[in-house]
N, C-alpha and C positions, 0 to 999 in steps of 0.2 A: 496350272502353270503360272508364273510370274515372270513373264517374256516381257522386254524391255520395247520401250517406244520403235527403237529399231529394230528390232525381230519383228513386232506387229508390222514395221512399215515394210520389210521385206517382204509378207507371207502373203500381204496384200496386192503387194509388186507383181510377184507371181502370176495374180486373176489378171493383173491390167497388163493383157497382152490385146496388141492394137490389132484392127483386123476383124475381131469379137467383141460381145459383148459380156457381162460377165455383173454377178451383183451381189456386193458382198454385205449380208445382215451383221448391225451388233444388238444386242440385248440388253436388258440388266434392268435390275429394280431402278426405283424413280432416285437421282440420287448418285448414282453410280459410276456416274460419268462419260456414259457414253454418247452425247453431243462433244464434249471434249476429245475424247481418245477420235472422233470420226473426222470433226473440224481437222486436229493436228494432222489425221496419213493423209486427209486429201489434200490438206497443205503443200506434205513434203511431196506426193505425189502430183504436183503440178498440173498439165491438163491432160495427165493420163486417169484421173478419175473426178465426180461428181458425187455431193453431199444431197443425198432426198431425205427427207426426216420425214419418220410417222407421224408425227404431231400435227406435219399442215392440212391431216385428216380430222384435227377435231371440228365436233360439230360447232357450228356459228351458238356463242352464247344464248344469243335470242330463241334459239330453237332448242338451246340445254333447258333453256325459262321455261316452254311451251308443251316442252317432252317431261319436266316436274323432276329433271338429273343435275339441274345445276349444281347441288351439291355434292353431287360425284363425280363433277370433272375430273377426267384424269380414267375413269371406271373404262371397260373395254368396250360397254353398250355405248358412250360417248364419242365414238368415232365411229368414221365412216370409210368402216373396214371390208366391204365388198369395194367401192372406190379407191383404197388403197391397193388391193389386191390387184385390180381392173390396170391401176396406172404399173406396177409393178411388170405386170404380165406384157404391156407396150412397151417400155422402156428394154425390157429381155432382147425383144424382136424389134431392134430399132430400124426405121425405111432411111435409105440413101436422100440424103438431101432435106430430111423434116426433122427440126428440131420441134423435142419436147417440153412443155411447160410443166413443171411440178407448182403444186404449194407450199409455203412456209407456215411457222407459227410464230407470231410477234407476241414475246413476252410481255410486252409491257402493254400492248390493247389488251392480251388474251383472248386475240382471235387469229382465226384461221388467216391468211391473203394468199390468193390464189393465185396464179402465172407468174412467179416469183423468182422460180427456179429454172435456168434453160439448159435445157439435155442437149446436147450436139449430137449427130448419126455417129459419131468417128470418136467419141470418148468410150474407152473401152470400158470403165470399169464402175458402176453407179455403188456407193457407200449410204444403204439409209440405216438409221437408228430408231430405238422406241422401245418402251416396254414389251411389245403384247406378238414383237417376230413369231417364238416360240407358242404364244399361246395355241393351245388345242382344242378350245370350245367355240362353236358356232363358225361365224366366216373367217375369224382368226386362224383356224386349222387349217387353212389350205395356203398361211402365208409362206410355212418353210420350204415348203415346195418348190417356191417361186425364188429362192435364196442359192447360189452355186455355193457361197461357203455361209456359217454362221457362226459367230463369238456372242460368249455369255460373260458378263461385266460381274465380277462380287468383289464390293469393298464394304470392309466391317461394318455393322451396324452401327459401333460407337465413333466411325466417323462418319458415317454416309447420312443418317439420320440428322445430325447439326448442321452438315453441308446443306443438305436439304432444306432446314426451315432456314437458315441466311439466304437461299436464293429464291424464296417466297418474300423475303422482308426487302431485298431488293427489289425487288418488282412488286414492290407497296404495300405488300403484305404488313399490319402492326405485328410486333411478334407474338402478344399470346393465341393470335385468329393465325397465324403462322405454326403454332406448337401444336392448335386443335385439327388444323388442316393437315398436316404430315401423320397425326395420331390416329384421328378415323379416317382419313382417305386415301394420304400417299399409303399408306403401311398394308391395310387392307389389298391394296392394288400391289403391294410387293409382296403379297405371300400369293398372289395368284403367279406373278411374273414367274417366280422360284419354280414352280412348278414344270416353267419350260425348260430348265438348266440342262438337262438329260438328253435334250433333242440339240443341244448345240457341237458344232464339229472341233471347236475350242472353246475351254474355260478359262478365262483370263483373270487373276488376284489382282485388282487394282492398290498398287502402293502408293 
């Protein structure tokens, strides 16, 4: 499908019914734009929903250093995806009166910060994003479970792939350690992502 900003923002509207709670996954290779398309519904959708991202699950640099993956940031073994699962599964079942703390990912340290994000009991509807929803190996299998809907993000490779290393070069990347980093790491990590397209409840053409 190639549903418009508004279509997504209605379909979304739907889950944020207040009273419940409800938690809507997007996907999509690295690239794709799914920190955007999630930013914008929970924009238009006001304080009827919240933005959790996968990412404020990567592992702390230091520990990428220590565990000898730094240069697969970004890979599925790099996060810590029984804890995202764990917070996932809390947030479903939110208590009267306890707000929740999620973590972010700060592009420009390139680290995790944690208690970043505040869940209120009475927002109905939590919006997170990331590559690895769909993924089906190891602790990642049991995230779609944990998803009441799930969208799959695909925009062409000949624009997704340039988008991709300018926002490496943003965030300080020179560009040719920008073109090698999108070549062996994002890309590798988007042909696993693809693989979950099949488990998602919408497939969205990003134009």
């Amino acid at each position: 499908m190639n549903p418009s900003t508004e279509q997504l923002t209605a379909r979304a509207r739907q889950l944020a019914r207040p009273g419940q709670r409800r938690v809507l996954g997007i996907a999509g290779a690295p690239g794709a734009g799914k920190s955007t398309l999630a930013a914008e519904l929970v924009a238009r959708l006001g304080g009827l929903a919240v933005l959790v991202p996968m990412d404020g699950f990567h592992l702390a640099q230091a520990e990428l250093d220590r565990l000898g993956r730094a240069q697969r940031k970004g890979a599925p073994d790099t996060f810590d995806a029984k804890g995202y699962a764990a917070l996932l599964a809390r947030l479903r079942a939110p208590e009267p009166g306890v707000t929740v703390y999620a973590p972010t990912f700060d592009r420009d340290l390139e680290e995790p910060v944690a208690g970043s994000i505040p869940v209120a009991p009475d927002v109905p509807l939590v919006v997170t994003e990331g590559n690895y929803l769909l993924h089906d190996d190891g602790p990642w299998a049991g995230i779609a479970a944990l998803l009441d809907e799930a969208w799959f993000l695909w925009l062409d490779d000949r624009r997704r792939v340039p988008r991709l290393v300018d926002r490496h070069i943003r965030h300080g990347k020179e560009r040719a350690h920008a073109e090698r980093w999108v070549e062996h790491s994002d890309e590798a990590n988007a042909r696993l992502v693809a693989r979950g397209r099949d488990r998602a409840h919408l497939l969205v053409t990003m134009s």
